[in-house]
N, C-alpha and C positions, 0 to 999 in steps of 0.2 A: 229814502226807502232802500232796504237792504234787499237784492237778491241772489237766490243760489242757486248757481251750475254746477253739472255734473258732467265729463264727457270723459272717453268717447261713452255714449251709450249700447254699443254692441260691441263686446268683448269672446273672444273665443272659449271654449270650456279649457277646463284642467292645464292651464296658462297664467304664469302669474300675468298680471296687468297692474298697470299706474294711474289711477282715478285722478282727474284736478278735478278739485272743490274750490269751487272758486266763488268770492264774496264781493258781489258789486254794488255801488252805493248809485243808484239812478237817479237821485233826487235833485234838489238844487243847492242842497244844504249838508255840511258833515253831520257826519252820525258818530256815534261815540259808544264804547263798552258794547262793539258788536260779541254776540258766546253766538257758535253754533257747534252742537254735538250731531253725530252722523251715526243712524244704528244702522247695522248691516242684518239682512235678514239671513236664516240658516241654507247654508250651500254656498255662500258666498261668505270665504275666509281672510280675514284681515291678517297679511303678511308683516307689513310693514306700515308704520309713519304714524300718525294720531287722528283719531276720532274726534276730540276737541279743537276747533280753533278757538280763539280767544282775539283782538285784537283792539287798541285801545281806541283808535278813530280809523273815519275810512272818509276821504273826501271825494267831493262831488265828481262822479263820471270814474272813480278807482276802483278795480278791482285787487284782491290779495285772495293768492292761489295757495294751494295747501297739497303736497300730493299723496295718496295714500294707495299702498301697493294691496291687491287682493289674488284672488283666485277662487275662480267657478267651482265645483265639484262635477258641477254636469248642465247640458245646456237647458234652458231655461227661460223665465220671466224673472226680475228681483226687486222688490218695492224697497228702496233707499230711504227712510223715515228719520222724523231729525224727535229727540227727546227732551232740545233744549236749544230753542232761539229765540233769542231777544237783543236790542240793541233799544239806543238812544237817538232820537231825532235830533235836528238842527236845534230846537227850541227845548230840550233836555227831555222831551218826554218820554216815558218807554211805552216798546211796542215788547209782547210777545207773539209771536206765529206758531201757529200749532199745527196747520194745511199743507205744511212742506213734505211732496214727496217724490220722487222722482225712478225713474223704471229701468231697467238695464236689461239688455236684453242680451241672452249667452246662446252663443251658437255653437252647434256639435264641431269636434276637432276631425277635421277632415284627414290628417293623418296623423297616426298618434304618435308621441314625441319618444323619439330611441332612449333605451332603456343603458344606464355606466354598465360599464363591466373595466371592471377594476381588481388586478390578483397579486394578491403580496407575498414573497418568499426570502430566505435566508439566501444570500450571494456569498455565502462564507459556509461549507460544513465542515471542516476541521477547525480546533481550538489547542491549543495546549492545554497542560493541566495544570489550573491553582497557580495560572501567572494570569497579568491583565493583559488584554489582546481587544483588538477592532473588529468586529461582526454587521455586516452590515446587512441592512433588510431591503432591499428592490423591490419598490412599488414601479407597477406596467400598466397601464391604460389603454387594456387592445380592445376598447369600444370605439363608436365613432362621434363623442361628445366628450367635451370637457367637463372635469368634475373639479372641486374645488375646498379648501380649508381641510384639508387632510392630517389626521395622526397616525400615529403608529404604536404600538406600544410593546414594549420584548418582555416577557417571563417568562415562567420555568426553571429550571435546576442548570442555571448561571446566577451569578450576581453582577447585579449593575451597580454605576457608581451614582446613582440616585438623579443625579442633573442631566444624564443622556439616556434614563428611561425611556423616554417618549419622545419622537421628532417628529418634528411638522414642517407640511409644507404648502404653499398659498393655493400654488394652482398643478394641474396636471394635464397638460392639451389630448389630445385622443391617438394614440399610435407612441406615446412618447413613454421612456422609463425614467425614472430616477433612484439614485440611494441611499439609503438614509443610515450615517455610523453611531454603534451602540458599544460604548468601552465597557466590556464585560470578564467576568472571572469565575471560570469552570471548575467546582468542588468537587465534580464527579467526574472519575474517567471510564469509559465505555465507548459502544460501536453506535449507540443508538439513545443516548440522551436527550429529552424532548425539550424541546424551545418552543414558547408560545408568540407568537403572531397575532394583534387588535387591530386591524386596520377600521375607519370612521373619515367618510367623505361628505361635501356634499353636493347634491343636483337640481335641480329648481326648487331650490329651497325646501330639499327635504333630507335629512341624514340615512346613509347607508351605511351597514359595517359589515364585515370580512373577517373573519378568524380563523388562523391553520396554528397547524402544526406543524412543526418538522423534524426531525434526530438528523444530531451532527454525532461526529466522532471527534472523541474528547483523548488525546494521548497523551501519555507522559514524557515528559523529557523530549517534548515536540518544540522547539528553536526554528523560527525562520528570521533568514536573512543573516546568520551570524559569518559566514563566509569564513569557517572553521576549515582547515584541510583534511581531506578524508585519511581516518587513519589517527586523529589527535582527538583529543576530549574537547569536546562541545562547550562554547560558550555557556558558564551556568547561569540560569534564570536565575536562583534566589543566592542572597550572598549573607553569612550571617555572623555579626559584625560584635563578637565577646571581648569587652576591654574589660580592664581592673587597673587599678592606681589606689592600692591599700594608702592609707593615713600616715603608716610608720614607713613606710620606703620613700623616697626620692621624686618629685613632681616630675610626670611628664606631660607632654603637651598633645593629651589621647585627643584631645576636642579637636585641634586643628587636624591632626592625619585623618577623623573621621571625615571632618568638613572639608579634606581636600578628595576623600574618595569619594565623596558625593559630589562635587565641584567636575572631577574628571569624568566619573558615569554620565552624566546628564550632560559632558562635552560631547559624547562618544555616538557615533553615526547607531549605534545596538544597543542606546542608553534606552530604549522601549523594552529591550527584552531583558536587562538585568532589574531585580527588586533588592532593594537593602531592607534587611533587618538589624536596627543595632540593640544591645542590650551592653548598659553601664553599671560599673562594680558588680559585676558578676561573682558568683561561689558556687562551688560545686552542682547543686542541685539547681543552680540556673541555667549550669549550661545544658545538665543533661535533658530541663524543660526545653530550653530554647529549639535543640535536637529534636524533640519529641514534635514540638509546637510547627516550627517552622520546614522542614523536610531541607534544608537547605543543598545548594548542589557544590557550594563553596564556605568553608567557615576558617575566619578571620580571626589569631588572635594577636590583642596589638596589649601592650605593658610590659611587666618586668620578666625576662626568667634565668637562671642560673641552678642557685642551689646544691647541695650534694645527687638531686634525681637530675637536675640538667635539665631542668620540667617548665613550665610558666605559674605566675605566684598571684595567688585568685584571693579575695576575702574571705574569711571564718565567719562566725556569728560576730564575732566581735568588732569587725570591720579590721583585722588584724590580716599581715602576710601570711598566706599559707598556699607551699607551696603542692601543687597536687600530682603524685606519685605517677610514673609515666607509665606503669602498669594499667592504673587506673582509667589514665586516659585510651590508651589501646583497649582494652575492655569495653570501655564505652562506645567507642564511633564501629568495635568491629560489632556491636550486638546494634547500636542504635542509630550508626551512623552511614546505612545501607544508599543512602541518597546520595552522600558526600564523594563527589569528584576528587575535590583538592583542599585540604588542609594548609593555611598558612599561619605561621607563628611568627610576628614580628614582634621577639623580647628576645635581649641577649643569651647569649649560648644554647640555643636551642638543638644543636645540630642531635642529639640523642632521640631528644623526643621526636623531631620530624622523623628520625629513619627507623624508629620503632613502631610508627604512624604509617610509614607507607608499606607496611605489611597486612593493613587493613583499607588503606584508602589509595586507589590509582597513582594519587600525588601528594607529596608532603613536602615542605617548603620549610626551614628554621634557621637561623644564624648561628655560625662555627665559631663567634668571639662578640666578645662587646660592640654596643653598634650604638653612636650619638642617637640624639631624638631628631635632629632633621635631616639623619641619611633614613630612618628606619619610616619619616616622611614622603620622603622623596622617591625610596624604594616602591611604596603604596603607591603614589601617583602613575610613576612607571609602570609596576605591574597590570592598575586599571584600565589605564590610559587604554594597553593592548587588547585588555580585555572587553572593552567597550567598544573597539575597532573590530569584533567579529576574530582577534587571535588565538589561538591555541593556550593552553596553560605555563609550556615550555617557552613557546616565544615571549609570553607575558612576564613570565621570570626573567627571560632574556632581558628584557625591556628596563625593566626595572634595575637592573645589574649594570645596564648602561647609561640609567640615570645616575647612577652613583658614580660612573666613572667619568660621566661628564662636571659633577660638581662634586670632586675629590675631597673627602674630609679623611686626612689619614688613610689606617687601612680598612676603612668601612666599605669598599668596595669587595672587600673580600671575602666580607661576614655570610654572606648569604649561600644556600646549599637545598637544591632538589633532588629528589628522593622519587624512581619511579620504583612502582610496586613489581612492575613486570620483566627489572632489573637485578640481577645479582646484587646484594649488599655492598661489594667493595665497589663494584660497578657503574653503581645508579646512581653516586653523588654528580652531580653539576655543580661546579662551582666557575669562579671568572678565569681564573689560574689557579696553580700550584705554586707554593708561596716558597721562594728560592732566597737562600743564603750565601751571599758572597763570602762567606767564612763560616769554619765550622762553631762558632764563638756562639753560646747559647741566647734567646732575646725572653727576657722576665718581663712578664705584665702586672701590676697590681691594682685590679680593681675594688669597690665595694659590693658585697652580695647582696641579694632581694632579702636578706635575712637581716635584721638588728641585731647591733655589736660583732658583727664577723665580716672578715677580711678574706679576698680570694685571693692567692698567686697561682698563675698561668706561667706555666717555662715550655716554651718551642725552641724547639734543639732540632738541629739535623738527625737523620738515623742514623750517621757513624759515632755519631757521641752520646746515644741517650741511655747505654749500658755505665759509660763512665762517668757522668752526672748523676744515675743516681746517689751513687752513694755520697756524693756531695751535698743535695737536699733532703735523704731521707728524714732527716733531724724533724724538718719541716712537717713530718705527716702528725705528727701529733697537737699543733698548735692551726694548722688550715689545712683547708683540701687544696693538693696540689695535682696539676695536669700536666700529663707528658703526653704532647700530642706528635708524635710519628711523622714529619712533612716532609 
């Protein structure tokens, strides 16, 4: 014979509690295919565990307990009634019981149980603008009970990166805070942009939620922790990274110099606060999207340049060299390139276009002569390297100038030349030296142009002889362009 208990019998009101149901076999003999189902009457709420037991045998003098979590609504009388038991004697007979019922008695809560207080707020109101940054949200628990299974959840006019939307956390003791990080991205700059706050807890098994608001100020050109010196241009948040490598010109090896600028940013103690943007085979109407697109605070060009403009040599429709006028380009960054710090051109003979460039941009950066592909590598690394260390844009030249001179190729050490806007023209070049001749004996370079089928010669002469060389080369101006550079 199967019977069923129930205890305790006297349970407090609006308290969960843990019922055993418990099934014992008094006979002398196993019983088999015990079902007992349990109905709760109204006011008395099933929390937790199961209303069916089930179990395949139960022998002589065993009980098998089941525990099932509730709570009272209010105190009371509660008739416990079964909807389905039946079981198997020793000798396989079945019994059904119908008379099963049993009483619970709830008694008033003599003090009623402290209510969470739980408040959640942004630990962060400053952001930069339209770079990625850490926001964190402080949850506090200045009740005096523990709440538990907490979220949080940030919107508003940020963007998150989808996986740190929402943080959770297990438990929260009473008196204690904690804070929860949300890598976020501020499209709007203002004093008083609103950020949304979900908070969702809970307490004797009941859910609570919390919702605020709050305005951060969103600025531009807001850099922490770049440890820039006052007085120098700020490390730039976005870097924006325009190659080319036409078809008909010369292979270079853009793919490694990119992959070593990302290789060195993300070495860098301030690799948080720089963003690369790169864009391949670039032409004209790319870059001046890219411009448009990205706001960038640094723009990068890495392939060929030369030519009769002394310019860099971007794709046409036809995927062909073409190189674009340096008018052009000053036009562009001075109408559309209001963001741009510093301008770097890493393609041979640049030195024109940088110093026509930084009559519109703080800093402009090009090479005064042909420069291999692994100094014009190495120069990038260097440059990054300082820039990801919190450096200025001058010491990042620096840097870079002394990467080349630590791994000497020729005179590529020499190539390179900054241009500040706030400087006199003849003034503002930087370069590593001034390039000196122990005789006054003229030195000819000839390389190959960004141009198909044309040839360049370069003649560097000292200044006492560049009157009486010319007329020794003039011959030459009708078949190439030739340079007399002043040293």
């Amino acid at each position: 014979m199967i019977h069923v208990g129930v205890s305790p019998t006297r349970i407090p009101a609006d308290e969960p509690v843990e019922l055993d149901i418990s099934l014992t076999n008094t006979g002398a003999g196993t019983c088999s295919r015990v079902i007992f189902t349990v109905r709760l009457p109204a006011g008395l709420v099933r929390l937790h565990g199961p209303t069916k037991i089930e179990v395949d045998r139960v022998l002589p003098r065993q009980s098998v307990t089941s525990q099932l979590r509730v709570r009272a609504e209010k105190a009371g009388r509660y008739l416990l009634a079964s909807t389905n038991f039946s079981y198997r004697d020793h000798l396989g007979r079945p019994h059904r019981e119908t008379s099963f019922g049993a009483e619970i008695t709830v008694e008033p809560a003599h003090n009623p149980p402290s209510q969470p207080q739980v408040t959640v707020q942004l630990a962060d109101t400053e952001l930069p603008y339209d770079e990625w940054a850490i926001v964190r949200g402080r949850i506090t628990n200045t009740g005096a009970v523990g709440v538990f299974a907490l979220t949080v959840t940030l919107s508003g006019q940020v963007i998150t990166d989808g996986r740190t939307a929402q943080g959770t956390l297990e438990q929260l003791p009473p008196g204690r805070s904690a804070d929860v990080p949300f890598h976020v991205r501020a499209g709007q700059a203002g004093n008083n942009v609103p950020v949304h706050l979900d908070l969702a807890y809970e307490y004797r098994f009941r859910r609570y939620s919390v919702a605020t608001t709050q305005a951060i100020r969103v600025v531009r050109d807001c850099v922490k922790g770049t440890g820039v010196p006052p007085g120098s241009v700020r490390l730039p948040v976005k870097v924006l990274v325009l190659a080319a490598n036409p078809p008909d010109t010369e292979t270079l090896r853009i793919d490694q110099e990119i992959r070593e600028i990302q290789r060195t940013i993300r070495s860098g103690k301030d690799r948080d606060n720089i963003e690369v943007s790169i864009h391949l085979a670039v032409g004209p109407t790319d870059i001046s999207q890219a411009l448009l697109d990205d706001e960038p605070r640094l723009v990068h060009f890495a392939g060929h340049g030369g030519g009769l403009e002394g310019s860099i040599a971007t794709e046409d429709d036809y995927g062909l060299a073409r190189v674009i006028p340096v008018d052009g380009l000053v036009h562009l960054f001075r109408i559309f390139g209001r963001s741009v710090d510093c301008v770097l051109v890493n393609a041979c003979d640049t030195e024109l276009l940088a110093r026509a460039l930084s009559v519109v941009v703080p800093y402009a950066i090009g090479m005064r002569q042909p420069v291999r592909d692994r100094s014009s590598i190495r120069f990038s690394a260097g440059f990054y390297q300082a820039l990801a260390a919190g450096k200025s844009i001058e010491e990042a030249f620096q840097l870079g100038v002394i990467m080349l001179k630590m791994t000497p190729i020729g005179s590529d050490a020499e190539a390179p030349v900054l241009f500040r806007r706030d400087l006199p023209s003849e003034a503002c070049a930087w370069t590593t030296q001034k390039i000196a001749y122990a005789s006054e004996r003229p030195v000819l370079a000839c390389r190959r142009s960004v141009l198909p089928g044309r040839v360049e010669l370069v003649l560097r002469v000292a200044p006492a002889v560049t009157s009486e060389l010319t007329s020794i080369v003039r011959w030459c101006m009708g078949v190439t362009r030739l340079g007399i550079m002043d040293q």
